[in-house]
PQR file with spaces between the fields and no chain letter, atoms N, CA, C, O and H, PARSE charges and radii, in Angstrom:
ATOM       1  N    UNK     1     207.865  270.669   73.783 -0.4000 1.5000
ATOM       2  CA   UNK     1     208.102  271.101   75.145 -0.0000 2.0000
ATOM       3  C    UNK     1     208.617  272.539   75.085  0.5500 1.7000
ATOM       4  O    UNK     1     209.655  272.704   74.445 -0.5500 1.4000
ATOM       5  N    UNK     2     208.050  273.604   75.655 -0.4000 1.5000
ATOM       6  CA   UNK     2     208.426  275.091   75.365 -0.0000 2.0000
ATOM       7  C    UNK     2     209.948  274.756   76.344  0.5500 1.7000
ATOM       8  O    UNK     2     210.547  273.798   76.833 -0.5500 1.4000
ATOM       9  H    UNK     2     207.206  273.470   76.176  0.4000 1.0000
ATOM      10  N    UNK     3     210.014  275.673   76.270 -0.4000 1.5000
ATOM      11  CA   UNK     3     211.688  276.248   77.112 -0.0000 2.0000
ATOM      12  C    UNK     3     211.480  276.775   78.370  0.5500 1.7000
ATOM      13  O    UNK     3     212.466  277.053   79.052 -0.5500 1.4000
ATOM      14  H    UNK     3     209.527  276.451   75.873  0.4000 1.0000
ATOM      15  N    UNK     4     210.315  276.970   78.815 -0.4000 1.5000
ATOM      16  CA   UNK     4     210.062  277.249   80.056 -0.0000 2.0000
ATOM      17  C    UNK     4     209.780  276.222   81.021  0.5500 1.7000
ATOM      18  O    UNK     4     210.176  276.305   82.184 -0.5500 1.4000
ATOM      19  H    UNK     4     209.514  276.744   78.262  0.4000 1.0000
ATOM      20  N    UNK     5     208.866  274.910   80.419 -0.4000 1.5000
ATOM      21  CA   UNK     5     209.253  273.843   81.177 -0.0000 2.0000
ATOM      22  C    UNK     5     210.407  272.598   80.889  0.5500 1.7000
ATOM      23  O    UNK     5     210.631  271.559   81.510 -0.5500 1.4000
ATOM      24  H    UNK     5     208.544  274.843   79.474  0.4000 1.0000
ATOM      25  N    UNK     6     210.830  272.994   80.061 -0.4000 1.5000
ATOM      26  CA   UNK     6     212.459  272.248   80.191 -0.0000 2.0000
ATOM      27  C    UNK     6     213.194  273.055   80.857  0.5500 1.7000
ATOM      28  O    UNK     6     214.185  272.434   81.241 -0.5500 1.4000
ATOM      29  H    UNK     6     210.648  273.838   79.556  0.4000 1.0000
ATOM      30  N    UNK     7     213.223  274.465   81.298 -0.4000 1.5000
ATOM      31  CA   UNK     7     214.196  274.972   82.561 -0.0000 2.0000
ATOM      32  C    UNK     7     213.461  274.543   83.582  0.5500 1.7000
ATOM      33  O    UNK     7     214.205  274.191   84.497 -0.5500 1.4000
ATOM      34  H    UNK     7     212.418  274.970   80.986  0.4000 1.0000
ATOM      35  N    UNK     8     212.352  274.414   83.835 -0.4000 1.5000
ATOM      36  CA   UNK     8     211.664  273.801   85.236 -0.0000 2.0000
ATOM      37  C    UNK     8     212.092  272.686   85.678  0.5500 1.7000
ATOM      38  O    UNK     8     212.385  272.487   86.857 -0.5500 1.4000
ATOM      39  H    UNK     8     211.747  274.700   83.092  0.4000 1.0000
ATOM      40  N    UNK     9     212.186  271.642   84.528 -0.4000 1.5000
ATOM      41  CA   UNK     9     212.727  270.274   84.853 -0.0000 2.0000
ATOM      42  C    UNK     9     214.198  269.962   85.203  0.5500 1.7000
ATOM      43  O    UNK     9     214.476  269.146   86.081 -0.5500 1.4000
ATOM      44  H    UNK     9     211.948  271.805   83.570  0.4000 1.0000
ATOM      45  N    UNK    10     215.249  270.714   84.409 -0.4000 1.5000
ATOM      46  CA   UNK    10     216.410  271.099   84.457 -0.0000 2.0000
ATOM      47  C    UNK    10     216.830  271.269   85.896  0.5500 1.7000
ATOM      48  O    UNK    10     217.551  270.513   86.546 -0.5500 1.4000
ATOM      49  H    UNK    10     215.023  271.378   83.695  0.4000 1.0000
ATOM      50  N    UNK    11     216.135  272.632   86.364 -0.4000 1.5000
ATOM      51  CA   UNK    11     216.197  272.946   87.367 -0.0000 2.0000
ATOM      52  C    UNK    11     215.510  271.881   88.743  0.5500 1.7000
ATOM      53  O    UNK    11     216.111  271.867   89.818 -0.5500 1.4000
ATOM      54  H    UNK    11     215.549  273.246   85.836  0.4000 1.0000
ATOM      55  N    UNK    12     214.292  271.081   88.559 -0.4000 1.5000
ATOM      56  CA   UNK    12     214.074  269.973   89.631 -0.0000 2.0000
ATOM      57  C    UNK    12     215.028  269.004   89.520  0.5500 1.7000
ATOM      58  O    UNK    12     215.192  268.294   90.512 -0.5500 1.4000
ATOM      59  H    UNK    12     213.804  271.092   87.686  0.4000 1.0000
ATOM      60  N    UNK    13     215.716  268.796   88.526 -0.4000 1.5000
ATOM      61  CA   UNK    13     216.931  267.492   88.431 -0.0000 2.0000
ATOM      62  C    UNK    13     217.781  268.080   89.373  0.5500 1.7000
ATOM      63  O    UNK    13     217.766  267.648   90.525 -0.5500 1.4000
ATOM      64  H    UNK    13     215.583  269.373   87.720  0.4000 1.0000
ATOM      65  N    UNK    14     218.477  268.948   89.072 -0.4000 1.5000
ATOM      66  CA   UNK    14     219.533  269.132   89.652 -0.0000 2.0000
ATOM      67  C    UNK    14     219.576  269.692   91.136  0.5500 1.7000
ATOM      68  O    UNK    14     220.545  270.018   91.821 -0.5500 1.4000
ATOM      69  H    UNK    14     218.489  269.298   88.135  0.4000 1.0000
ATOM      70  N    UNK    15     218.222  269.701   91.411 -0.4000 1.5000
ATOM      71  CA   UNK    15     218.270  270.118   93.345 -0.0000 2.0000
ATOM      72  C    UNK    15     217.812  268.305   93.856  0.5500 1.7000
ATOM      73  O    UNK    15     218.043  267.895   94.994 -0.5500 1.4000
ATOM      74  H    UNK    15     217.435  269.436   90.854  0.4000 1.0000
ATOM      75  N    UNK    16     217.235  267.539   92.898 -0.4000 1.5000
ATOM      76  CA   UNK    16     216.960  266.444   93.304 -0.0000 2.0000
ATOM      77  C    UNK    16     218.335  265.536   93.735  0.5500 1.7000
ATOM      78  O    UNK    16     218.661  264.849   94.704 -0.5500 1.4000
ATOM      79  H    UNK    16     217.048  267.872   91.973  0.4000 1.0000
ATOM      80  N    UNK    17     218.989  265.970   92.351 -0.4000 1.5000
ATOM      81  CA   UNK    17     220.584  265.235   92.520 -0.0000 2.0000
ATOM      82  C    UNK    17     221.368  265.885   93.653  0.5500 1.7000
ATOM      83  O    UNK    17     222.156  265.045   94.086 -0.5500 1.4000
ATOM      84  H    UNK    17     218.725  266.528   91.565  0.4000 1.0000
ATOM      85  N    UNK    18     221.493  267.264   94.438 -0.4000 1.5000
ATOM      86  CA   UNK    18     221.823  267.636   94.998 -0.0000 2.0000
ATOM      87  C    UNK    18     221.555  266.928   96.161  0.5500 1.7000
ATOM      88  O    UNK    18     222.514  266.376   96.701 -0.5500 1.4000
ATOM      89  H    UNK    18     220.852  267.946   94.086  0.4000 1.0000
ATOM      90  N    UNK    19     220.223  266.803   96.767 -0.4000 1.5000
ATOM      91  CA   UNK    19     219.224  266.255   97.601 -0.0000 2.0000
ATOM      92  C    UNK    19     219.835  264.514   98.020  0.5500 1.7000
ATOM      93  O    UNK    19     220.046  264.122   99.168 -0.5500 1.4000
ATOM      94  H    UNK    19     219.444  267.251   96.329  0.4000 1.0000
ATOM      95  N    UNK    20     219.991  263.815   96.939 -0.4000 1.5000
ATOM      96  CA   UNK    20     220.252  262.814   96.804 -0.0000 2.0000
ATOM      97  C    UNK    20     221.600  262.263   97.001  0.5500 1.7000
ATOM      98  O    UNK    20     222.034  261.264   97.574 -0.5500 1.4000
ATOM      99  H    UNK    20     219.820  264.134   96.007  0.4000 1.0000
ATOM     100  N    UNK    21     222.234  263.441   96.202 -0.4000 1.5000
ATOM     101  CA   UNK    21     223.981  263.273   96.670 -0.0000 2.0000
ATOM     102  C    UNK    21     224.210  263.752   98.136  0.5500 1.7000
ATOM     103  O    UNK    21     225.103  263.199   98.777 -0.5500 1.4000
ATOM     104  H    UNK    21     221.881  264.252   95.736  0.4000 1.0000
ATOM     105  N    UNK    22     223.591  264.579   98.620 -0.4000 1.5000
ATOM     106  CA   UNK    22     224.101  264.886  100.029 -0.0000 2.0000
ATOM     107  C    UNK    22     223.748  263.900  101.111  0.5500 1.7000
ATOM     108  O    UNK    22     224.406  263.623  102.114 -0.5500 1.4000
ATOM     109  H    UNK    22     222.865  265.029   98.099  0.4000 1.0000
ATOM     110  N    UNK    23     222.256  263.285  100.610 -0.4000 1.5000
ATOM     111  CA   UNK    23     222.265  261.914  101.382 -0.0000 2.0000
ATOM     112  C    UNK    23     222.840  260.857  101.282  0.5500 1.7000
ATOM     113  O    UNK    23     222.793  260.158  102.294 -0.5500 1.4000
ATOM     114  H    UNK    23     221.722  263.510   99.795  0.4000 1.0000
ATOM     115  N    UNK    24     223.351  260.480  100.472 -0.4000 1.5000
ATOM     116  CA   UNK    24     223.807  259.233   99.902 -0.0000 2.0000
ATOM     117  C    UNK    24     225.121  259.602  100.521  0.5500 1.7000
ATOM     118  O    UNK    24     225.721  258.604  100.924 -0.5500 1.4000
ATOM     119  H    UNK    24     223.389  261.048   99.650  0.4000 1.0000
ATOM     120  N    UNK    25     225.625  260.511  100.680 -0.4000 1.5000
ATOM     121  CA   UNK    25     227.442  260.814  101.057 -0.0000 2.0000
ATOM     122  C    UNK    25     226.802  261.180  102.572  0.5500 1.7000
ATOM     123  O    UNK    25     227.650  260.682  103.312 -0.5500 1.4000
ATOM     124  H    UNK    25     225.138  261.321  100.353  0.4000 1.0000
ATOM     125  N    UNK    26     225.985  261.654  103.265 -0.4000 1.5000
ATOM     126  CA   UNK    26     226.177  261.709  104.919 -0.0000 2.0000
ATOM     127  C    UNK    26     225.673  259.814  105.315  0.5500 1.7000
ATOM     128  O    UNK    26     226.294  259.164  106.156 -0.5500 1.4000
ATOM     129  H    UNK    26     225.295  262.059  102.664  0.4000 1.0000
ATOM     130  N    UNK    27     224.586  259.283  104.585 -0.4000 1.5000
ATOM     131  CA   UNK    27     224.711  258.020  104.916 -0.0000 2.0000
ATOM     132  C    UNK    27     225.743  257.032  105.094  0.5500 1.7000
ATOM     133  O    UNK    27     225.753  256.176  105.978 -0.5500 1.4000
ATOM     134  H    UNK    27     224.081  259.810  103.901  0.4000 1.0000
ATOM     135  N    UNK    28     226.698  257.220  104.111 -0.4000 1.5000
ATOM     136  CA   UNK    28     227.950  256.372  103.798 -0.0000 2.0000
ATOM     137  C    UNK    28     229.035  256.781  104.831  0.5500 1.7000
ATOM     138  O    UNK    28     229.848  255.958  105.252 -0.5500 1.4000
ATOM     139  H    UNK    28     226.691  257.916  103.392  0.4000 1.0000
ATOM     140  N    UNK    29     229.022  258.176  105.253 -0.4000 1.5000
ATOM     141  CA   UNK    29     229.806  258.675  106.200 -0.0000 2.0000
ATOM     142  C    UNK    29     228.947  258.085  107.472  0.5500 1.7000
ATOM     143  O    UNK    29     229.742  257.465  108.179 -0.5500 1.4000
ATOM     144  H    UNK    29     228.361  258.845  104.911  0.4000 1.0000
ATOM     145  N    UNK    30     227.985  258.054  107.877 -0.4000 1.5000
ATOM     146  CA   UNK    30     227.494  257.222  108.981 -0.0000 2.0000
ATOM     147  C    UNK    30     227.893  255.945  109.045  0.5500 1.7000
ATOM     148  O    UNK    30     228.485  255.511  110.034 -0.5500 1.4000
ATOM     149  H    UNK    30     227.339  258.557  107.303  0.4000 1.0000
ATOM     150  N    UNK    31     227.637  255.289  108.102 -0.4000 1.5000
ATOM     151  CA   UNK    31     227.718  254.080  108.492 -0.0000 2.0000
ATOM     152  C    UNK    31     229.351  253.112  107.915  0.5500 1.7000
ATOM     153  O    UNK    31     229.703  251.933  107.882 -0.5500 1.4000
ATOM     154  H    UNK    31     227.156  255.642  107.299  0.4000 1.0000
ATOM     155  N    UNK    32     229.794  254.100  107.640 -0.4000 1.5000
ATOM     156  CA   UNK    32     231.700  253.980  107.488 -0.0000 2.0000
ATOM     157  C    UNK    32     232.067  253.858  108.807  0.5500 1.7000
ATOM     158  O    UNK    32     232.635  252.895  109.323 -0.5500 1.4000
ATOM     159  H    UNK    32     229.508  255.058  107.666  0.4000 1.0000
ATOM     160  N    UNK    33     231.596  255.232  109.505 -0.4000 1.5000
ATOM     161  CA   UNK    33     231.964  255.577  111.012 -0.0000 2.0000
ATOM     162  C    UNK    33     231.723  254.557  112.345  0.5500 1.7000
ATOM     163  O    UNK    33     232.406  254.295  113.335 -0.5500 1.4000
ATOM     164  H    UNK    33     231.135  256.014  109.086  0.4000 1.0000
ATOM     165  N    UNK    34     230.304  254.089  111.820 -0.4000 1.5000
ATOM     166  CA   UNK    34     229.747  252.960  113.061 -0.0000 2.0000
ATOM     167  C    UNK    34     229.603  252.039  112.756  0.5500 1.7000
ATOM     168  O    UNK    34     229.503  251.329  113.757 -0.5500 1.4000
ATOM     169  H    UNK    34     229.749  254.302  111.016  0.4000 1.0000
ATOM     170  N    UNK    35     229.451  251.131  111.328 -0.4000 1.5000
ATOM     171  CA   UNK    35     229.638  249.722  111.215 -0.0000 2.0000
ATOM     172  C    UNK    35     230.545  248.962  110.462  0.5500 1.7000
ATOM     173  O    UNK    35     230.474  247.739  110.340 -0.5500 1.4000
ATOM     174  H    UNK    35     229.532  251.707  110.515  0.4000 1.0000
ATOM     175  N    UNK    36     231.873  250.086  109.674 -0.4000 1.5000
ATOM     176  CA   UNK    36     232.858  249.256  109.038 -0.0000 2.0000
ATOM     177  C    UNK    36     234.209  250.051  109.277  0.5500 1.7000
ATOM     178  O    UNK    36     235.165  250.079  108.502 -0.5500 1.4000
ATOM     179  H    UNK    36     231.930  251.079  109.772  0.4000 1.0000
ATOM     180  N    UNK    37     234.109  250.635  110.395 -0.4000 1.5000
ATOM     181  CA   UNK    37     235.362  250.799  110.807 -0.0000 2.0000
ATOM     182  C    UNK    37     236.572  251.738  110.250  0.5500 1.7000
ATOM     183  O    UNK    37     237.795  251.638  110.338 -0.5500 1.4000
ATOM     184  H    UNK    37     233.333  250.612  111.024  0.4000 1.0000
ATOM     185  N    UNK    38     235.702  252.699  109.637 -0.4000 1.5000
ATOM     186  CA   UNK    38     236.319  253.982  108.983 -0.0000 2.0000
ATOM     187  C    UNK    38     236.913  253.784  107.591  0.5500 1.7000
ATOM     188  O    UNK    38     238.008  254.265  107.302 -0.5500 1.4000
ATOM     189  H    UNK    38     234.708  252.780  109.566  0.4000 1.0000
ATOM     190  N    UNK    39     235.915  252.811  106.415 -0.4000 1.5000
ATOM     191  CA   UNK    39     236.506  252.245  105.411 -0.0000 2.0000
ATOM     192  C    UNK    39     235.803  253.347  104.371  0.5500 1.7000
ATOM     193  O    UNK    39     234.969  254.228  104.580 -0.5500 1.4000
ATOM     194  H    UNK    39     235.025  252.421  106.650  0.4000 1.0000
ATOM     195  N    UNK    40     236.438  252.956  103.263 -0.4000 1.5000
ATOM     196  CA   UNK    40     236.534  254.512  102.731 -0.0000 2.0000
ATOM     197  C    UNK    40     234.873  253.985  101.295  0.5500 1.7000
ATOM     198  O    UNK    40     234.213  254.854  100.724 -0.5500 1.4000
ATOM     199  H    UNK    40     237.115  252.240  103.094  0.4000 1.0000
ATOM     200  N    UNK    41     234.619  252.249  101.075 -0.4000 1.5000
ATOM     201  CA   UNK    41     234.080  251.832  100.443 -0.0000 2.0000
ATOM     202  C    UNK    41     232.271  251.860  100.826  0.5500 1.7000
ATOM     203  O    UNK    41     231.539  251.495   99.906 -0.5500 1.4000
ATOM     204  H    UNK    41     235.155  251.544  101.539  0.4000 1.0000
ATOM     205  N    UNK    42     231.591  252.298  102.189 -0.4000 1.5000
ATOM     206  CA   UNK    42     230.364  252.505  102.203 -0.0000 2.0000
ATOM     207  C    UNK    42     230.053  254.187  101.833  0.5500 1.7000
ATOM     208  O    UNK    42     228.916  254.561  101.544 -0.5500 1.4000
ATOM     209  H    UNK    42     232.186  252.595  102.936  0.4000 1.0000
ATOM     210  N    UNK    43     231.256  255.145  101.889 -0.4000 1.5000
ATOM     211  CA   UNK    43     230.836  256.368  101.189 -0.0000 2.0000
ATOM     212  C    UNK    43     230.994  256.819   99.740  0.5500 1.7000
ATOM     213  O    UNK    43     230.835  257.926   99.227 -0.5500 1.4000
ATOM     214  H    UNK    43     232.180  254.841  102.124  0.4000 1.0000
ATOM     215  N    UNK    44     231.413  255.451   99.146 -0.4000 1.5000
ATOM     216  CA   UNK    44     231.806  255.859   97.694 -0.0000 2.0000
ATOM     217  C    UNK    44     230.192  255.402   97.357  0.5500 1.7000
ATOM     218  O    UNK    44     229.530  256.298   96.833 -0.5500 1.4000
ATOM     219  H    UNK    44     231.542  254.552   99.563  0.4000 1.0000
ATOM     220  N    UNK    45     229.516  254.160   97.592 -0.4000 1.5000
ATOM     221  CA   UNK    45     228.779  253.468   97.537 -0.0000 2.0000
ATOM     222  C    UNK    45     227.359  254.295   97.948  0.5500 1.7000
ATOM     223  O    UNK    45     226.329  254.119   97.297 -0.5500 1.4000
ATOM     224  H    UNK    45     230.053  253.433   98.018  0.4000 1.0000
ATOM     225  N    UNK    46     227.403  254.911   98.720 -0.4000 1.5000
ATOM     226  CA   UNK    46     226.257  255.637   99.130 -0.0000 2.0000
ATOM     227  C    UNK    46     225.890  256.862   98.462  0.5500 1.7000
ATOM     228  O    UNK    46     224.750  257.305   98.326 -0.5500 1.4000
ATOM     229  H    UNK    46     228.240  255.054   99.249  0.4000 1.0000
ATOM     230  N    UNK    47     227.421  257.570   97.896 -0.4000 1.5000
ATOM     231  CA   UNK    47     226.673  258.671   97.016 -0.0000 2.0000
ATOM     232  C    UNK    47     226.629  258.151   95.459  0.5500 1.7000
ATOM     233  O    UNK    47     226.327  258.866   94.503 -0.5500 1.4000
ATOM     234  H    UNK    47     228.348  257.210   98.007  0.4000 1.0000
ATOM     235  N    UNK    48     226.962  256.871   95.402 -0.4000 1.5000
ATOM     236  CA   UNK    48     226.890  256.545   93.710 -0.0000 2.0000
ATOM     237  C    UNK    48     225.525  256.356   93.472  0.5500 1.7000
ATOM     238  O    UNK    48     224.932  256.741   92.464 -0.5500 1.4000
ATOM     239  H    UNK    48     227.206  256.291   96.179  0.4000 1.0000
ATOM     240  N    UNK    49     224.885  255.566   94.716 -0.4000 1.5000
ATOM     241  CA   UNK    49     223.931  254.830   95.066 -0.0000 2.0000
ATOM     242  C    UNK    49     223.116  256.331   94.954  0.5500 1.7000
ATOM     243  O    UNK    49     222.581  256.271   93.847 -0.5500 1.4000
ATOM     244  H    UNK    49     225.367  255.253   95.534  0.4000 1.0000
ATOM     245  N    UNK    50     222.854  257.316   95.415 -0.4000 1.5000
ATOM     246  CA   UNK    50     222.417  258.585   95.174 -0.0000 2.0000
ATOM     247  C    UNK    50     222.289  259.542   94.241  0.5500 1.7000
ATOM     248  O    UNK    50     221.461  260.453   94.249 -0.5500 1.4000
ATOM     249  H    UNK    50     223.289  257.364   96.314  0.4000 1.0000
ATOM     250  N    UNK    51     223.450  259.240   93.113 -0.4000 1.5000
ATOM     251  CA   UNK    51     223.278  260.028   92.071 -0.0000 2.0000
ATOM     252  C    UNK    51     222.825  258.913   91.115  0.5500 1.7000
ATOM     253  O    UNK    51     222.382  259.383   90.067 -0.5500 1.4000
ATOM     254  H    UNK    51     224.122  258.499   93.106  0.4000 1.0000
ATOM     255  N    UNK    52     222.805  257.334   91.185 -0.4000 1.5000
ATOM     256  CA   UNK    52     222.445  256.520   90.217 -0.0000 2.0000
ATOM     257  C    UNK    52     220.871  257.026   90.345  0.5500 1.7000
ATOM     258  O    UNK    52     220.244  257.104   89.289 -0.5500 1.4000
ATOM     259  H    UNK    52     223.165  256.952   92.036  0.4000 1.0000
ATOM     260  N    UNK    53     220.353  257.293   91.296 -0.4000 1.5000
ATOM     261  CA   UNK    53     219.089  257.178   91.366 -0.0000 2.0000
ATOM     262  C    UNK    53     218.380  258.741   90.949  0.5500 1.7000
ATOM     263  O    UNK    53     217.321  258.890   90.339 -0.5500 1.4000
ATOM     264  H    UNK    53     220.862  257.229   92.154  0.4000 1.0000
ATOM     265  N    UNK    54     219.115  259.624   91.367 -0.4000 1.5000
ATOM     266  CA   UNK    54     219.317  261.206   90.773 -0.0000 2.0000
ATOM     267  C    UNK    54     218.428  261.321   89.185  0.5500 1.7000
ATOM     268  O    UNK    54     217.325  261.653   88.750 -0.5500 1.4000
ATOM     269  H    UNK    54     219.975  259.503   91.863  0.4000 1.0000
ATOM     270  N    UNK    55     220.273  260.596   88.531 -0.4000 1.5000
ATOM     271  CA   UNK    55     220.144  260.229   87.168 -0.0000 2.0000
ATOM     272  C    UNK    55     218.488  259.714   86.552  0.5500 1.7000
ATOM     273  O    UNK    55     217.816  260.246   85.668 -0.5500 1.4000
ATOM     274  H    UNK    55     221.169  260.326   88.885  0.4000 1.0000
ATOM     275  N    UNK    56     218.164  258.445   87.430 -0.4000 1.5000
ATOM     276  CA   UNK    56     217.117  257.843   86.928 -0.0000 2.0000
ATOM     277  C    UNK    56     215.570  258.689   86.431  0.5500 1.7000
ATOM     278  O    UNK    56     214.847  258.724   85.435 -0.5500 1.4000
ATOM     279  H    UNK    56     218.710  258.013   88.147  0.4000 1.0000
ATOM     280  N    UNK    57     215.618  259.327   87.852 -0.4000 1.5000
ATOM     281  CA   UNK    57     214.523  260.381   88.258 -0.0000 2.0000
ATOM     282  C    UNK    57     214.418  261.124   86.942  0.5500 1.7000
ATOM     283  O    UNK    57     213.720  260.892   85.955 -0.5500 1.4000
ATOM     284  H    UNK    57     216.206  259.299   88.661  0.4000 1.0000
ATOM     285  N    UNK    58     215.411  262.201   87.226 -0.4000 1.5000
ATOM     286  CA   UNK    58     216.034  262.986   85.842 -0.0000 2.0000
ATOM     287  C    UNK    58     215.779  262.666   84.362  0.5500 1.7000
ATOM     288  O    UNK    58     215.330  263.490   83.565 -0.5500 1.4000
ATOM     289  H    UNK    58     215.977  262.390   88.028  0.4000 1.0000
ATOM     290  N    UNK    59     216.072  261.517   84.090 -0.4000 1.5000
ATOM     291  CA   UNK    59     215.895  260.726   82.742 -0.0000 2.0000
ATOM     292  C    UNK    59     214.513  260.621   82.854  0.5500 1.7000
ATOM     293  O    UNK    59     214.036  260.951   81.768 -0.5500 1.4000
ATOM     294  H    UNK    59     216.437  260.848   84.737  0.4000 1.0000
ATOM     295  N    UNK    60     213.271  260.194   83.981 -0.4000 1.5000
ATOM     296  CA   UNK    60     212.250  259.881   84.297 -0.0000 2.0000
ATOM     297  C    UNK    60     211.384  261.351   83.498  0.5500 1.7000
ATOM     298  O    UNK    60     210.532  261.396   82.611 -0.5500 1.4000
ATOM     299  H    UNK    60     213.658  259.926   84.863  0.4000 1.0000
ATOM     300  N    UNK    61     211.936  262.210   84.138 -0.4000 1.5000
ATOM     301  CA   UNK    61     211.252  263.007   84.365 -0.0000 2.0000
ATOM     302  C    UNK    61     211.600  264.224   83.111  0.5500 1.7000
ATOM     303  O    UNK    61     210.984  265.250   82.823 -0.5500 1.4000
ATOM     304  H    UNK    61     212.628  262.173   84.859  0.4000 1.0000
ATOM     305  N    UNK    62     212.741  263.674   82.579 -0.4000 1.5000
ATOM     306  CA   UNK    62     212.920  264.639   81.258 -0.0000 2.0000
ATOM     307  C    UNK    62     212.003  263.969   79.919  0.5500 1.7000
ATOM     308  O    UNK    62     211.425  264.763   79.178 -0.5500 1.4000
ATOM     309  H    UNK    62     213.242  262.840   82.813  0.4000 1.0000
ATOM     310  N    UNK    63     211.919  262.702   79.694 -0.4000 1.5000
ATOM     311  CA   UNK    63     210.894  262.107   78.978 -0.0000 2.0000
ATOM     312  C    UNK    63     209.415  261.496   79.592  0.5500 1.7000
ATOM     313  O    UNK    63     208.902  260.424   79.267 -0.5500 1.4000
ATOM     314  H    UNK    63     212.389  262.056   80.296  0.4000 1.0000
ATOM     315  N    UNK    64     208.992  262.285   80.370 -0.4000 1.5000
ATOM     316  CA   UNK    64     207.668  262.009   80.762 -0.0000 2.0000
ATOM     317  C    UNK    64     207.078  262.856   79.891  0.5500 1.7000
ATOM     318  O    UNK    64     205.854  262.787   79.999 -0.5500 1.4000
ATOM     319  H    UNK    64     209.409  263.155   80.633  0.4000 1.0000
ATOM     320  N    UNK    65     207.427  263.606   79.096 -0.4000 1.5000
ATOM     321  CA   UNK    65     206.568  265.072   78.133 -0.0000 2.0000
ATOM     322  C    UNK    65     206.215  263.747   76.929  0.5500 1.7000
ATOM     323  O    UNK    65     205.146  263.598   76.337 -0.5500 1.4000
ATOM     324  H    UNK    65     208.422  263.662   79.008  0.4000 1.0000
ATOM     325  N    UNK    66     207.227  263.045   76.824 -0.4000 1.5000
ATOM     326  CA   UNK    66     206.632  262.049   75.510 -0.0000 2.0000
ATOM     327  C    UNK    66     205.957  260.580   76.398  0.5500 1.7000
ATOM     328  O    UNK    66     206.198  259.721   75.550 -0.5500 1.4000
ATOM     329  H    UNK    66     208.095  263.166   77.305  0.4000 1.0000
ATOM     330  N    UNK    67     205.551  260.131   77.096 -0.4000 1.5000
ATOM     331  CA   UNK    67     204.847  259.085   77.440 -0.0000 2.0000
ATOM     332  C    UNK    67     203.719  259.423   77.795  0.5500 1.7000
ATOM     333  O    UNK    67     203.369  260.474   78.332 -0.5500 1.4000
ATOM     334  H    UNK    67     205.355  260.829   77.785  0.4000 1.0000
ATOM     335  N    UNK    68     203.170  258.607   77.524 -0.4000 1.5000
ATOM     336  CA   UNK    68     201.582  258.709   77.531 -0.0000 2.0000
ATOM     337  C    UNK    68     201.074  257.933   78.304  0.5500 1.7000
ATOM     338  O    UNK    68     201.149  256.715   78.146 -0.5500 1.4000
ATOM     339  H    UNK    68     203.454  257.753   77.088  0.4000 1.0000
ATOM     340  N    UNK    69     200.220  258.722   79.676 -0.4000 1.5000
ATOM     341  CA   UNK    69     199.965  258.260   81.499 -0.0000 2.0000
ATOM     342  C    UNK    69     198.657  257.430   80.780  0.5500 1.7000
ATOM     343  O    UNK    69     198.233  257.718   79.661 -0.5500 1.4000
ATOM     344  H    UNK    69     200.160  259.712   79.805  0.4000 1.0000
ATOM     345  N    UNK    70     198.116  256.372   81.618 -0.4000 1.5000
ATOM     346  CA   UNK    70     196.866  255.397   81.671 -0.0000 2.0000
ATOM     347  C    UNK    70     195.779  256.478   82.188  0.5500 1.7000
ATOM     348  O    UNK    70     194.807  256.710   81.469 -0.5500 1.4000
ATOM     349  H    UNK    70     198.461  256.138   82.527  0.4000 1.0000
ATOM     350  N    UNK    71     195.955  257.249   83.627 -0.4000 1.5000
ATOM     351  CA   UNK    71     195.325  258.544   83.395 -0.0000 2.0000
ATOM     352  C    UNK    71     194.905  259.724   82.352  0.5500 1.7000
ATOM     353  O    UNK    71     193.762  260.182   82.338 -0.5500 1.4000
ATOM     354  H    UNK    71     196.744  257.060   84.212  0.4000 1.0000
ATOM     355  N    UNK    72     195.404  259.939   81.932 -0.4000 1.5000
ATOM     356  CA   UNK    72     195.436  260.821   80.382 -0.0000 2.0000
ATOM     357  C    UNK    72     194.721  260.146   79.574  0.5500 1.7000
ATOM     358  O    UNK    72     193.687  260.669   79.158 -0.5500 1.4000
ATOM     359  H    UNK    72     196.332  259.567   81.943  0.4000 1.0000
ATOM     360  N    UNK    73     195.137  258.618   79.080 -0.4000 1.5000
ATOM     361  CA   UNK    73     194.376  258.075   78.026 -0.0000 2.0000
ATOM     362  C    UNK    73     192.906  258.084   78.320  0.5500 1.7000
ATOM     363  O    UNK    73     192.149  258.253   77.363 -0.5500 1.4000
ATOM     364  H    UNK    73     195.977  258.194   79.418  0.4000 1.0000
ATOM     365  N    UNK    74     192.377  257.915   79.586 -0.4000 1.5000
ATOM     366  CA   UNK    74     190.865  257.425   80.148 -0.0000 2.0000
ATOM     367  C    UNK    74     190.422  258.422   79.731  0.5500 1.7000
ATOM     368  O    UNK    74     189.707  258.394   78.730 -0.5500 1.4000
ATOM     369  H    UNK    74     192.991  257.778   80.363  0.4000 1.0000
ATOM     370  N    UNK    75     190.722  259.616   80.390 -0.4000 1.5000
ATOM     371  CA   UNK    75     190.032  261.294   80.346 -0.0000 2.0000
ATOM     372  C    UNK    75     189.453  261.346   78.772  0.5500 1.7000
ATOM     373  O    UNK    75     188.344  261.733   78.404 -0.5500 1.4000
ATOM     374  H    UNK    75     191.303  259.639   81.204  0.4000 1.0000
ATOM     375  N    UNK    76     190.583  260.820   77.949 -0.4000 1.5000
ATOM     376  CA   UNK    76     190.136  261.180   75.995 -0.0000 2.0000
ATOM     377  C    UNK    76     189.050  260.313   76.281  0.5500 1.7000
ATOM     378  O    UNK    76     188.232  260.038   75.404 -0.5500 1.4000
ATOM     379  H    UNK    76     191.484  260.505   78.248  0.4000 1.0000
């Protein structure tokens, strides 16, 4: 993997996690506000819930250079 697309990927993780954490924390702040009564446990939950999935992507997408797509194989 050159160094030019591991800063590419680097760089899509971390606006994804950004992306993800800011939703996951205005969701939890919504629904703290209107369905549990200003509890502090649907916004911890919503941005964990956001960066767990961040993470996943990230991990997804930093070893996709070594897996080998069902697409790819056909083309050989």
């Amino acid at each position: 993997m050159s160094e030019k697309e591991l800063g590419q990927k680097w760089d899509h993780c971390l606006a994804d996690s950004a992306i993800k954490f800011g939703t996951g924390l205005g969701l939890g702040i919504v629904f703290s506000v209107v369905f549990f009564k200003r509890r502090t446990w649907p916004i911890v939950f919503g941005t964990g819930l956001g960066l767990g999935m961040a993470y996943s992507n990230c991990q997804n997408d930093l070893r996709s250079h070594y897996v080998l797509h069902s697409k790819v194989a056909k083309e050989q």
